[in-house]
C-alpha positions as CSV (number, residue, x, y, z in Angstrom):
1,X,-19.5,16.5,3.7
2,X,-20.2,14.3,0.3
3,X,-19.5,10.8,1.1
4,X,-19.8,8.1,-2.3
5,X,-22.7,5.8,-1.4
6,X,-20.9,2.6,-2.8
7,X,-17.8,3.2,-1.0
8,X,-19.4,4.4,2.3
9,X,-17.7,1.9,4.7
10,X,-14.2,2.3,2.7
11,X,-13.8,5.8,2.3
12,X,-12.1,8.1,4.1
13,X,-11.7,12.0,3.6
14,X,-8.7,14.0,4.3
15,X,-10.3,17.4,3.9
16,X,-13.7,19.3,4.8
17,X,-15.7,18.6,1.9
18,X,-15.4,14.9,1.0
19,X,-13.6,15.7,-2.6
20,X,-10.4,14.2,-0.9
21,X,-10.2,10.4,0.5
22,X,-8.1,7.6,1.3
23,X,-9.4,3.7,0.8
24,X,-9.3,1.6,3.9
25,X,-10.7,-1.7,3.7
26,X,-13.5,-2.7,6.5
27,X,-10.8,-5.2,8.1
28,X,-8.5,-2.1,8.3
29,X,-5.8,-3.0,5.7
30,X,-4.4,-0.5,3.1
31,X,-3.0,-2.6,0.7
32,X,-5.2,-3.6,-2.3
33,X,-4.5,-5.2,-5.6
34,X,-6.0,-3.4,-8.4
35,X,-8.1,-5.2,-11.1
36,X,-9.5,-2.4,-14.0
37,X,-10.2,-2.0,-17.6
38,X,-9.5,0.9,-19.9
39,X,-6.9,1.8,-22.5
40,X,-3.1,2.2,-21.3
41,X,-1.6,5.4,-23.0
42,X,1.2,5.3,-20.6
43,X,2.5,2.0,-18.7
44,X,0.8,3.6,-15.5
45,X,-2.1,5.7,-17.4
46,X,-5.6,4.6,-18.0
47,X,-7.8,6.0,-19.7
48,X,-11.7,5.3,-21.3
49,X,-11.5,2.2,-24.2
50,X,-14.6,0.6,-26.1
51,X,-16.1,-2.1,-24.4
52,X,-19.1,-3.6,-26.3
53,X,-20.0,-0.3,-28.9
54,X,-19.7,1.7,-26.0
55,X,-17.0,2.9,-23.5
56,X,-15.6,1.4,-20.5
57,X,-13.5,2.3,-17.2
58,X,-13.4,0.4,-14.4
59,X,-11.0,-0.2,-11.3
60,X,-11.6,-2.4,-8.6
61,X,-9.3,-3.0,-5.3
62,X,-8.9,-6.1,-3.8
63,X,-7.9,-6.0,0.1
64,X,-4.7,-8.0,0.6
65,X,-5.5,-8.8,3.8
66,X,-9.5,-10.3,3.6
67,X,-9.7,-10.4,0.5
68,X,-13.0,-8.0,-0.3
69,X,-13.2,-7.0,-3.4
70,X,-14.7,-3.6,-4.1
71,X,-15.7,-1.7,-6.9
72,X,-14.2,1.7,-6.7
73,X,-15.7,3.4,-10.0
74,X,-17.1,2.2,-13.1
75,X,-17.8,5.2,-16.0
76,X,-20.6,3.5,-16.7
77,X,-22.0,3.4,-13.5
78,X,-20.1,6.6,-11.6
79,X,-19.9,9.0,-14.7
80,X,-22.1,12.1,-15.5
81,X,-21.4,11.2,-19.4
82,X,-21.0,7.6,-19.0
83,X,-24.6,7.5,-17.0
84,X,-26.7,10.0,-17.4
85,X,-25.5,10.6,-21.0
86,X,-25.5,6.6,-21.4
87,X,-22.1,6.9,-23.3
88,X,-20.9,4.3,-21.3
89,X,-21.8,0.1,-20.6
90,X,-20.6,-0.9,-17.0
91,X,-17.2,-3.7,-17.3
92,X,-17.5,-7.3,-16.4
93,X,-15.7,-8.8,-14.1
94,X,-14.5,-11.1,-16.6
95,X,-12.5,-8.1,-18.8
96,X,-10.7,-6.6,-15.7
97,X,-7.2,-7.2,-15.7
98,X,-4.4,-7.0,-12.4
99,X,-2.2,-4.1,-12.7
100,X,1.0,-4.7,-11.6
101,X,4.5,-2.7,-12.0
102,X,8.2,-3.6,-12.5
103,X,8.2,-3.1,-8.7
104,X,4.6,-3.6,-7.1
105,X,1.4,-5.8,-7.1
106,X,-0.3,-3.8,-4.2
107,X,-1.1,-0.3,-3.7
108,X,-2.5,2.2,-1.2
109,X,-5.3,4.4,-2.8
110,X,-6.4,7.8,-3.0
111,X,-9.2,9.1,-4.5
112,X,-10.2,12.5,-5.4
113,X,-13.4,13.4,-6.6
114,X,-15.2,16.1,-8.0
115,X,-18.9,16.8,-8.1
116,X,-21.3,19.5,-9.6
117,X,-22.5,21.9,-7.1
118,X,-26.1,21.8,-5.4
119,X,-28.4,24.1,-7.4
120,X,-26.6,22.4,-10.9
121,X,-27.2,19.2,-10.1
122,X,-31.1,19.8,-8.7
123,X,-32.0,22.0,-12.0
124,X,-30.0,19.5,-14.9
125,X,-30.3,16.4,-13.2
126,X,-33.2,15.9,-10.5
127,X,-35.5,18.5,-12.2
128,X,-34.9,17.4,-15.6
129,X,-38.4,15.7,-16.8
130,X,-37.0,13.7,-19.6
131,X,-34.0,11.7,-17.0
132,X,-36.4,11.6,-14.4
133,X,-38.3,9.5,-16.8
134,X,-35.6,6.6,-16.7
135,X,-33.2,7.4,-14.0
136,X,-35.6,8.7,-10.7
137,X,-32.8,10.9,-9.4
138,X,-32.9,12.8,-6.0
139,X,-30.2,15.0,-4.6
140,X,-29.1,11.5,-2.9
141,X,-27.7,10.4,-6.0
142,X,-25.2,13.3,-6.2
143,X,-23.0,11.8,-4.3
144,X,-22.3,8.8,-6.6
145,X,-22.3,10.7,-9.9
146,X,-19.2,12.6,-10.4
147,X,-18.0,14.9,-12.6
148,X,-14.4,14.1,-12.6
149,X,-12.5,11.8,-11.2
150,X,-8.8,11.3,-10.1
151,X,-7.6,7.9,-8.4
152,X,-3.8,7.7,-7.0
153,X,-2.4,4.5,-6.0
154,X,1.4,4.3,-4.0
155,X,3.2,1.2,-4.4
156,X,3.8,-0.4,-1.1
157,X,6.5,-2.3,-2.2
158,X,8.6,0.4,-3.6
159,X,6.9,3.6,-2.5
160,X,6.9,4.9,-5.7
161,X,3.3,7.2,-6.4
162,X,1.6,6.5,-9.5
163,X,0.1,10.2,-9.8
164,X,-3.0,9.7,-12.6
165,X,-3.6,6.2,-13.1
166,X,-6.8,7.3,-13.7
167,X,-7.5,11.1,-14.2
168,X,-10.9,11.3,-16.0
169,X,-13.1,14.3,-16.7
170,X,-16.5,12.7,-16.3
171,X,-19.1,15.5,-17.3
């Protein structure tokens, strides 16, 4: 099973393979606000926006119960184009924004994630000579470079799921 390095300790599949989880914050709680950057093309929709002659996409959840604050993805940072690619610039803290409904200011997460397989990864990331040269990838890294990504969040006030806030091919 593929695990996300950075969200190690929060992330919790629901299927066999890892591409399916749920965020549950180290104190246990399930309700997060969300703070994130990108470009709303619908009210609940984000999607990738310039962010210093680059692009940007960022969420982060805050647990409303400690109050951690954890970065779920960045494009800059989780992205195959956004990294490896260097189309993207990871978002300050500063830019993000609270997102918040007509009906909700916390949210239960799920995240689903999707990854290149084994051998694709080893022969066009690890064994390629010229990002080996900046980057020093190993077959580690997989599991934190994605190649799309799909994050879910389910108002706890109102129940109402918010299918696609982000939905991002990443690769």
């Amino acid at each position: 099973m593929i695990k996300p390095r950075h969200l190690e300790k929060i992330y919790y599949p629901t299927d066999d393979e890892g591409i399916e989880g749920e965020i549950v914050c180290e104190c246990g709680g399930r309700a997060f606000k969300i703070r994130c950057f990108g470009e709303f093309y619908d009210k609940n929709k984000m999607a990738i926006n310039e962010y210093e002659n680059k692009y940007g996409q960022a969420v982060r959840a805050v647990c409303a119960n400690c109050g951690t604050n954890y970065l779920l993805y960045d494009f800059a940072l989780h992205g195959y184009n956004g990294l490896i690619c260097e189309e993207g610039i990871a978002v300050s803290d500063e830019v993000l924004e609270g997102f918040i409904t007509e009906t909700d200011n916390l949210f239960e997460i799920k995240i689903f994630l999707e990854y290149d397989d084994e051998d694709q990864f080893l022969e066009e990331v690890v064994n390629d000579e010229y990002l080996q040269k900046d980057f020093n990838f190993t077959m580690a890294d997989r599991a934190s470079i994605w190649s799309w990504i799909v994050i879910e969040l389910k108002g706890m006030q109102s129940g109402i799921v918010y299918k696609d806030f982000v939905n991002q091919e990443l690769a």
